[in-house]
Every structure is written in structure tokens, then in C-alpha cells.
N, C-alpha and C positions, 0 to 999 in steps of 0.2 A: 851110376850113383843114384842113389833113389832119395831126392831132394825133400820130399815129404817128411822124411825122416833125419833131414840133417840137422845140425844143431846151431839153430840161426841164431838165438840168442848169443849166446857161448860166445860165436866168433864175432857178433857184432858190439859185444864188451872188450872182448881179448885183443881184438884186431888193432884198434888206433892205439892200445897200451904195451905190444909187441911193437908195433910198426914206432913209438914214440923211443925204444931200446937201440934203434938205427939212430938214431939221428946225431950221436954224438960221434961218429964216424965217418960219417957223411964230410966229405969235401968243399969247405964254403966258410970263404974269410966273410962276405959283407952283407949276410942273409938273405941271398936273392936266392939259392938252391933251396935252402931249407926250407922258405914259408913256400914253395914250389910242391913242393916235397908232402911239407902240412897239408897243405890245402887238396891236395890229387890223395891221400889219405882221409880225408873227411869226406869229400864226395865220393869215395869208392864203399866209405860204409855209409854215408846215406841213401844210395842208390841197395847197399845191401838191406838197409831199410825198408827200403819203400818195398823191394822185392818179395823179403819176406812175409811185408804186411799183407802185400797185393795176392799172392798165393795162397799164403798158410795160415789167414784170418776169415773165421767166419764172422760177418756183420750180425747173426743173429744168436750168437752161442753167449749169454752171459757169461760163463766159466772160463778158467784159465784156458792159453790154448799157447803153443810154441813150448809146451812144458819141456823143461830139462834136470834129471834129477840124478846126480851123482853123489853115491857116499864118500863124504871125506873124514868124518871122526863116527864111527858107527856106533862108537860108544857109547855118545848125546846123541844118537841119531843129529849129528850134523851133516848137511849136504851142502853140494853146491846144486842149488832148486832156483829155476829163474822160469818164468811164465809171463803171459801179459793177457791182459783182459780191458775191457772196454776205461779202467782207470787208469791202466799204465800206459794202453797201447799211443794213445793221440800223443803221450807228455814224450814216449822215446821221439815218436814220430817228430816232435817241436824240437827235442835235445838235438836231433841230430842234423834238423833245418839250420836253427840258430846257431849252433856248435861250429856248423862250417861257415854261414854267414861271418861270424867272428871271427873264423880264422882270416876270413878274408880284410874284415877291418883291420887287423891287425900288420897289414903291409907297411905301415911306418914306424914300425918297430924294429930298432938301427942296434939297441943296446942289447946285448947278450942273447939274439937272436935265438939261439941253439936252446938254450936254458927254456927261455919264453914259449918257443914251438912245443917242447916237450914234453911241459905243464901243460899245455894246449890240449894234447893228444892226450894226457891221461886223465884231466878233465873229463875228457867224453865218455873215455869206458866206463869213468867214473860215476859220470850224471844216468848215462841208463842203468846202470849196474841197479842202483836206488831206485830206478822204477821197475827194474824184470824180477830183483829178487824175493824169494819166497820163505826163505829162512830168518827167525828174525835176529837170531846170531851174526847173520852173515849181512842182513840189513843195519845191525850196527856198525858193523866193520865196514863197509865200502861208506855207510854214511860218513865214518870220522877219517877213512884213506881220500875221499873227497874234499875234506878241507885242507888239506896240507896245498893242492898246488893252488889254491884261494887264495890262502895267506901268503904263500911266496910270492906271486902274482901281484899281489896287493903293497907288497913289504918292497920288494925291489924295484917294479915299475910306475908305483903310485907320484902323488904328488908330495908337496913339502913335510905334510905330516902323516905320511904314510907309515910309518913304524906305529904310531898311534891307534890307526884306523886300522891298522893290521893286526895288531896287540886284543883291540875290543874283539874285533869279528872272531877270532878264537877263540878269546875266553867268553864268549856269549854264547856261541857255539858246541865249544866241547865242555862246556858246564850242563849245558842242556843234555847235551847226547850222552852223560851218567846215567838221566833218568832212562833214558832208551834200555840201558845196557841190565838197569835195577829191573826194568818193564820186564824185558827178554826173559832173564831168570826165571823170576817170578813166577812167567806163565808156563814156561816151558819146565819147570820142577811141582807144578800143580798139579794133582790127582797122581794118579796110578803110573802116568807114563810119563818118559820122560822125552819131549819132544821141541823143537825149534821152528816146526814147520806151521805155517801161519794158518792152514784151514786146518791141520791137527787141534791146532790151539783153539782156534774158534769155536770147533766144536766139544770144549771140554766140560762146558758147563760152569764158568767161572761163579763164584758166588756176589751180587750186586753189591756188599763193603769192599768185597777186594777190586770188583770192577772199578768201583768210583775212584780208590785208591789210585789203579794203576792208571784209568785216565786223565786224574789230574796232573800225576806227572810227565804224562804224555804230549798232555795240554803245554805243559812248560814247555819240554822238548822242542816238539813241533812249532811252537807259539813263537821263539824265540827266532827260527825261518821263514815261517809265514810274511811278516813279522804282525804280532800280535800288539798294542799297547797294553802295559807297558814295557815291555821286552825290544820295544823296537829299536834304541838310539844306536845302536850298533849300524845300522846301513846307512843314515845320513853321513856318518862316517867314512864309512866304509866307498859312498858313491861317491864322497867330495873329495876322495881322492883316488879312486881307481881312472883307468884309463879307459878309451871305447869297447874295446873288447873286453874288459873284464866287466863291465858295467852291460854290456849285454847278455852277459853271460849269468852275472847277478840277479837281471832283471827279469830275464826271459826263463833263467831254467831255475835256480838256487830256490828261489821264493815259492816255485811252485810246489818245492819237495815238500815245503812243511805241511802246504793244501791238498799233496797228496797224501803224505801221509795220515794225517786227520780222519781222511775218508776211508783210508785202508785198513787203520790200528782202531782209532781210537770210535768210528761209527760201525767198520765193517766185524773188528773184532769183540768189542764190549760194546755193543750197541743196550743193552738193560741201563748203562750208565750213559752213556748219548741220550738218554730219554730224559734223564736230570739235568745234565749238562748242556743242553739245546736251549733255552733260554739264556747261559749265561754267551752261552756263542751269539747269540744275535743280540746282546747288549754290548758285548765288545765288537761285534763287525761294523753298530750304530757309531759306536766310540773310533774306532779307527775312522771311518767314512767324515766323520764331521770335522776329528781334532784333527788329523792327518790334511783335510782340506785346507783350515783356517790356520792352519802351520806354513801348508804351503804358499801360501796368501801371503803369507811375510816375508815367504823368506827372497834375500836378495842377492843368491848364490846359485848360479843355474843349474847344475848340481845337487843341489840339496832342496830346490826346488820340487826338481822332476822326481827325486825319492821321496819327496813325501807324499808327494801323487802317486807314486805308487802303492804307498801303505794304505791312503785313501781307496785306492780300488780291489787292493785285495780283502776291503771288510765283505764285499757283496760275498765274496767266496765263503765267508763266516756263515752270514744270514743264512744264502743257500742250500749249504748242508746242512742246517738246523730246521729248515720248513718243514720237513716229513713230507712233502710231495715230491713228485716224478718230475716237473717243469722247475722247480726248486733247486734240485740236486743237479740237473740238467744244467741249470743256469750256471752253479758253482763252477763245473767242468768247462762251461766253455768259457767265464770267465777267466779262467787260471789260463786256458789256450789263447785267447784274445788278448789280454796282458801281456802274455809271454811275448806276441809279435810285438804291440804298439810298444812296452815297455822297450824291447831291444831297440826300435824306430828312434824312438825320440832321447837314449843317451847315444845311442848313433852320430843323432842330429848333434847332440852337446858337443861328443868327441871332435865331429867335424868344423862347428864353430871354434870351440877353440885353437884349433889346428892353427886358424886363418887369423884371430881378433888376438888369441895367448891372454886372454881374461875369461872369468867366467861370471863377474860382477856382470849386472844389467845397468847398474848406474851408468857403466862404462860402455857400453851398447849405445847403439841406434844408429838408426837408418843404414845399414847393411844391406837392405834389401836390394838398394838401390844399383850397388854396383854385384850381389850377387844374384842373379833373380833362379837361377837353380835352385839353390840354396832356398829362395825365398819359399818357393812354391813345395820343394822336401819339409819345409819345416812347418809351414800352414797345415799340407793335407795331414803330415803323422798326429801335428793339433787337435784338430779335426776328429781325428779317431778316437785322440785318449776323452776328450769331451763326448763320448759318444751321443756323433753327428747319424741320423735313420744311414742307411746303406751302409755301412761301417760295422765290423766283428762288437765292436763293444757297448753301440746300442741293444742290438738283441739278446746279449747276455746277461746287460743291467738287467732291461725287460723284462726278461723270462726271470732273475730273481724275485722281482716286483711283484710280479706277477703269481710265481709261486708261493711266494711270503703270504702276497694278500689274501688267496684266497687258501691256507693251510686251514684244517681245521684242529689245529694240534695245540693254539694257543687263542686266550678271548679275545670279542672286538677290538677292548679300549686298548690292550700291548699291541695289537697290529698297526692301529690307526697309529698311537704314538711311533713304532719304530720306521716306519709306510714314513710320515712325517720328515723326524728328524734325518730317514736317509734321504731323502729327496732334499733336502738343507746343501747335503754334502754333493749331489748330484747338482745344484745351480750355482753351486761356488764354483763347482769343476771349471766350467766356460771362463768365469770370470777372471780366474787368475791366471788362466791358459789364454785366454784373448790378450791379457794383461801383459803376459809377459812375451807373445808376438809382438804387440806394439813397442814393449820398451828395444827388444832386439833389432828387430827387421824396417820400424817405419817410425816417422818422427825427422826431425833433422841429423844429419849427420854429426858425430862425435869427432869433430876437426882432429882430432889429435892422434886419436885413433886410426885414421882414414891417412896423415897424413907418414904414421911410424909404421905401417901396416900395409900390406900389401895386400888386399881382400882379392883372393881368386875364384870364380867361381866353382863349382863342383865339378870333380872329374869322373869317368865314364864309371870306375870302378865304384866310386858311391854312390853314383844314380843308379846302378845295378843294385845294388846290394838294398835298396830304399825302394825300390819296384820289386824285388824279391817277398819282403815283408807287407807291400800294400795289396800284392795281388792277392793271398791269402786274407788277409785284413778285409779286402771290400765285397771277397768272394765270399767269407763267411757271412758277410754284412749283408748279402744280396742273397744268398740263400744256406742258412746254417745249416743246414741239410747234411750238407758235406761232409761235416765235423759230427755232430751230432750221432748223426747213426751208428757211427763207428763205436759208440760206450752210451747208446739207448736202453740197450739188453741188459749191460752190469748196473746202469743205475736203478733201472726198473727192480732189479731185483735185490739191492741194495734198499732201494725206498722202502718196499713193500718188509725189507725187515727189521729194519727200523722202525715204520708202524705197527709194526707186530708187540715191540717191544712197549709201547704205549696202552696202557691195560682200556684207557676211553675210545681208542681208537678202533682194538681189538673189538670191543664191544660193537661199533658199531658196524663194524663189515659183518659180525654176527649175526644183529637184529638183522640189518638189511635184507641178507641173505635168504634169514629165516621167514621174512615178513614183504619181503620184496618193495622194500621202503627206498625213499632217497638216501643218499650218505648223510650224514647228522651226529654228531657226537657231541657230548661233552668234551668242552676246551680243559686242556691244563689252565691253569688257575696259575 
């Protein structure tokens, strides 16, 4: 067989969504076969992962690569087209880290086991499906076949008000994926041909009212994943009542799709309108960083805590694809990868405190530390990370936003200096309310009452696995992003570069430069 040529994509979607067709046949009254089962399923396609990447990826090709393109309605020129490129490649690479991570947390799930594993496994095919594919017909479809085992997931295993939190994340979801579906038409019945395929579309020449048109519904779409404010109240929800592994699964893969999609559709396809809508993006990633902080600052639900920290941090991902540089965009990408680990870390950590305490109030906390000290030191370093502590994945990410923001030349001093400002607001709340709430958990005097109806064990072998899994990634990025980075250097670079293209000041000045062998210099947007 000639490997070069096989169709790795294909079977690393199909496989966990076939293999998930077994399972209700499968032999096993008390779920110990089955998540056996899951789990030897996840690592045999994440090692098909890694194989494919390791092989059949070039680090320095911007363009798609693993392309696979099968006619299935010839009539819309619909296919089944799945590729990966320097913006898909890292996010399968994480879906499929985290995907089996989870399945692993998910060992103490006693109820409906069979049900739960098989949502699991279609999950997965589900989350790279929305990063490999190239259709945008067919990007809608796996997008809204992807929320279905969310919401069941959410609806059956959640907590007391789970029909609630399951109910919004739907309708916040598949209200938004309308405009996806208005988008797709749209561009796909525009000019002369009629096509669904994403660089057919790109290069049709859309006209900039209908650009802006279809990005701002895009913007919705996406916005409402990301989560954008105000689009967001759907996840505090949605985390106060999932359980660990769906909360990793929430955190780590969900949220990134709307951040990739952004970079995909709404910069890589109508970038003419990213050139207008790039200011409004970095006053909501301001908006999300600050409010999302001083939200989380209040609140006194651990749970709903750690999800508003995370809306906090996916604003940098806003900023970043809006700077118009190469270290900017860079930043975004590895933001959404860095998130993706500490975010699944620290409801990890949630899921496993509550396992032990069955609260998730902090009033109700403290001094835990003391008779778990596993625990204690899992829950400090993954701290540690989401405060991006130097050596840690989400220092360098912030950084490099910062860093690319400041020094953009695509907007004037005074909007840098202010949004430079107010995000760095959001950036020294982060500590505080993360320092804040180790103390009310882990140290302080003991909650007599707690301590006394409670049986505090400390951690066992399989969650310190699973919490070394995600930190060695985490400190390896944090120590040399290298790693990460290179893998989607090529697509951003060439993503940046047309993005400032689309910038008629920017344009100007690689001009003159050019012409005059001058510094880079432009007139800012205004």
C-alpha cells in the first residue's frame, strides 16, 4: 500500500464514529468494558494522528496538505474535501490529545455508560471533522451534527439544572449556525459558478457590501463559540453544570472552533471586510479580557469561576487576529492551543474537587490542602499557567499578542496605548482572582464540617496522569514555543501578508518602501 496516498483524514474522522456503531453490542453490564473499549479507540486515532502529521506534513508548505476530495452531489459541486494546513493542523492535533484525555476522566461515569462512551466517540469525529473540512456546505453540517452529542451530554449527565444549560447551549448555538448556512449559499451561488469549496470561494472576488454583509453574520455565528460578549451567557451555564469531561471537552476543543473559524471564513475568506471589522474585534477581545475578569472576580461558584476565565482569555485571540502582523496572528494560534491544554487542566481540577468536597461553593472550601497535598500542588501549577506564570504555554502567547498589537502599524498610537492598557487591566486581575480563589480552596483553616461529612482522598494515579499529560505540553510550549509554532508559521505568514494586502495604507507602504528602499511607515487607520 502506498501510504503517501492513503486517506488519513477520511479515516481519522470515520474511525471513532464507526468504532462508536460497536458499542452498543458490546458485552458490559457495569462500564468497565466499554470505557476500555473508548479509550484503546481514542489512542489508536491519536497515534493515527500523530502518524499522519509526522509523515504527511510539510512544516514549511502554507497550503492545504492531506487533501481529500470526493464528489458527493456534483450537481452543487458538493464534496466530501477535508485538508489541514498550518490553522487546522495543531487544533486536530489538540482535539485528539484532549478527546482521549477526557475519555479518560470520564472513568467514573457509572450511569448509562454505553450512551455516554458513544457521544464520546462521535464527538471526536465530530471536532476534527470542523477542522479538516473544506466544504462549506459540509462545514455546516458536521458543525450542527456536532452539537447534538453536547447537548445530550449536557441534558443527561449534567447537574441539577441541566435541562436549562442544555436548552440555552442549543439555542445559542443552532441560532447562530443559520447564519453559517445564509453565509454558505450566499457565497457559494455568487458569480458565474456555483461552488461550496472554500479556496473556490475565496477567490471569487466577492464585492466589500456583500463582504461586510456576510462577515457580520459570521461574526455572530462564530462569536457565539468563541464566546464573544455579548453572546457569551450560554457557557457559564453550560460549565455550572457539565461534568469533567464534558467541560474539557467544552474548554479545550468547542471554544476554539469559533477562533478557528474566524481565521478561516471570516479573515482568510473576506479579508476586504476583516480590514473594517478589525477594530471592532479588538474592542470586544478588550471587552471580553476586562468584563470576563472582573466577573470572574465575583463569582462564588467554582465553575462558573473558571468559565469566565476563560472568556477572559479567549479575548487575546480577538486582538491577535486583528493586529495585521505575523507575531499577532501567531499569538492568536497559540493562544487558542495554550487555552485548549490549561482550560481542560483546571475543570479537570474542578471535576476532581468536587468528586472529594460534592460542593463547588468556595465559601464552603478550605484548607483542603492539608489532608490533600496531590491535589494541592495539581491545582497551584495548572493556576500557575492560566495566570500566565514566564515558562508556562500562556505567557508566551499573551506576549506575543502584546507584542504584536503594539507594535501593528495598522491602527494610531492613542487606540494602541488605550487597548495595550485596558488589556493588561485584565491581565493583573487574572493572578488575583486565581490566587484568590487557591486560598479560599486549598489553605486557610479547615471547614470542620466539611472535613468532618467528607472523606478528602487524595489523588489517584490516573489523575496525576492525566494533569502531567496536559502540563508537559503546557511548560514545553512555555519553554520553548518552538514546538507549536512552526507547525502554522507558513499559513499565518501568508494569511498576514493578505490581510495587509487588503489594507489600501498598508499596501501603500510596502510600495513606497519597496520603491524607495525606505523603513516600513504607514499611515494608521484612523
Amino acid at each position: 500500500m502506498n501510504l503517501a496516498n492513503f486517506p488519513w483524514l477520511t479515516t481519522i474522522i470515520l474511525f471513532p464514529i464507526v468504532a462508536a456503531l460497536f458499542i452498543p453490542i458490546i458485552p458490559d453490564k457495569d462500564g468497565k468494558t466499554v470505557r476500555w473499549y473508548a479509550l484503546t479507540v481514542g489512542l489508536i486515532d491519536f497515534v493515527i494522528i500523530v502518524y499522519a502529521f509526522y509523515t504527511g506534513y510539510d512544516l514549511s508548505n502554507p497550503n492545504l496538505q492531506l487533501v481529500e476530495s470526493y464528489a458527493w452531489v456534483p450537481q452543487i459541486d458538493l464534496k466530501w474535501s477535508v485538508g489541514a494546513d498550518g490553522l487546522s493542523m495543531p487544533l486536530i492535533l489538540l482535539t485528539g490529545f484532549i478527546t482521549t484525555l477526557a475519555t479518560m476522566a470520564a472513568w467514573p461515569v457509572t450511569f448509562k455508560p454505553k450512551l455516554f462512551y458513544f457521544l464520546m466517540l462521535l464527538m471526536y469525529g465530530g471536532q476534527i471533522a470542523v477542522f479538516a473540512v473544506q466544504d462549506m456546505l459540509l462545514f455546516f453540517l458536521v458543525w450542527e451534527l456536532e452539537l447534538v452529542p453536547v447537548y445530550l451530554i449536557l441534558s443527561i449527565w449534567g447537574g441539577k439544572r441541566r435541562l436549562y444549560a442544555a436548552t440555552k447551549f442549543i439555542l445559542y448555538t443552532a441560532g447562530g449556525s443559520l447564519f453559517i448556512l445564509v453565509a454558505a449559499l450566499t457565497m457559494a451561488f455568487f458569480g458565474d459558478t456555483v461552488t461550496f469549496d472554500m479556496s473556490a470561494i475565496a477567490a471569487k472576488g466577492i464585492p466589500l457590501n456583500l463582504q461586510l454583509f456576510l462577515y457580520a453574520g459570521l461574526l455572530i455565528a462564530y462569536g457565539v463559540k468563541l464566546p464573544i460578549f455579548p453572546l457569551h451567557t450560554w457557557l457559564p451555564d453550560a460549565h455550572g453544570e457539565a461534568t469533567a469531561p464534558a467541560h474539557m471537552l467544552l474548554a479545550g476543543i468547542l471554544l476554539k472552533m469559533g477562533g478557528y473559524a474566524l481565521l478561516r471564513m471570516n479573515a482568510g475568506m473576506l479579508p476586504d471586510a476583516h480590514a473594517y471589522f478589525a477594530p471592532v474585534l479588538v474592542i470586544l477581545g478588550v471587552v471580553n479580557i476586562v468584563y470576563a475578569a472582573l466577573t470572574s472576580f465575583a463569582q462564588r461558584n467554582l465553575k462558573r469561576k473558571i468559565a469566565y476565565s476563560s472568556i477572559s482569555h479567549m479575548g487575546f485571540v480577538l486582538i491577535g487576529m486583528a493586529s495585521f502582523t505575523e507575531i499577532g496572528v501567531s499569538g492568536a494560534m497559540l493562544q487558542m492551543i495554550s487555552h485548549g491544554l490549561i482550560g481542560a487542566s483546571l475543570f479537570f481540577m474542578v471535576g476532581a474537587t468536587y468528586d472529594r468536597t460534592h460542593t463547588l461553593m468556595l465559601d464552603e472550601m478550605g484548607g483542603i490542602g492539608k489532608k490533600m497535598k496531590k491535589i494541592f500542588a495539581m491545582w497551584t501549577t495548572c493556576s500557575m499557567a492560566s495566570l500566565a506564570l514566564p515558562g508556562m504555554s500562556g505567557f508566551v502567547a499573551e506576549l506575543m499578542v502584546f507584542v504584536g498589537f503594539a507594535t501593528s502599524d495598522a491602527y494610531n498610537s492613542t487606540f494602541k496605548v488605550i487597548v495595550v492598557f485596558l488589556a493588561a487591566i485584565g491581565v493583573i486581575l487574572t493572578p488575583i482572582y486565581l490566587l484568590s480563589m487557591l486560598r479560599e480552596i486549598l489553605y486557610g483553616p479547615e471547614n470542620k464540617e466539611l472535613v468532618s461529612h467528607t472523606k478528602l482522598i487524595d489523588a489517584e494515579p490516573r489523575e496525576v496522569f492525566i494533569i502531567g499529560c496536559l502540563l508537559i505540553p503546557i511548560i514545553g510550549i512555555g519553554l520553548y514555543p518552538k514546538i507549536v509554532t512552526q507547525i502554522y508559521d507558513a499559513t499565518t505568514s501568508q494569511l498576514t501578508a493578505r490581510l495587509r494586502h487588503s489594507v489600501p495604507s498598508l499596501v501603500e507602504k510596502v510600495e513606497v518602501a519597496s520603491t524607495y528602499n525606505m523603513p516600513l511607515k504607514a499611515p494608521a487607520i484612523k
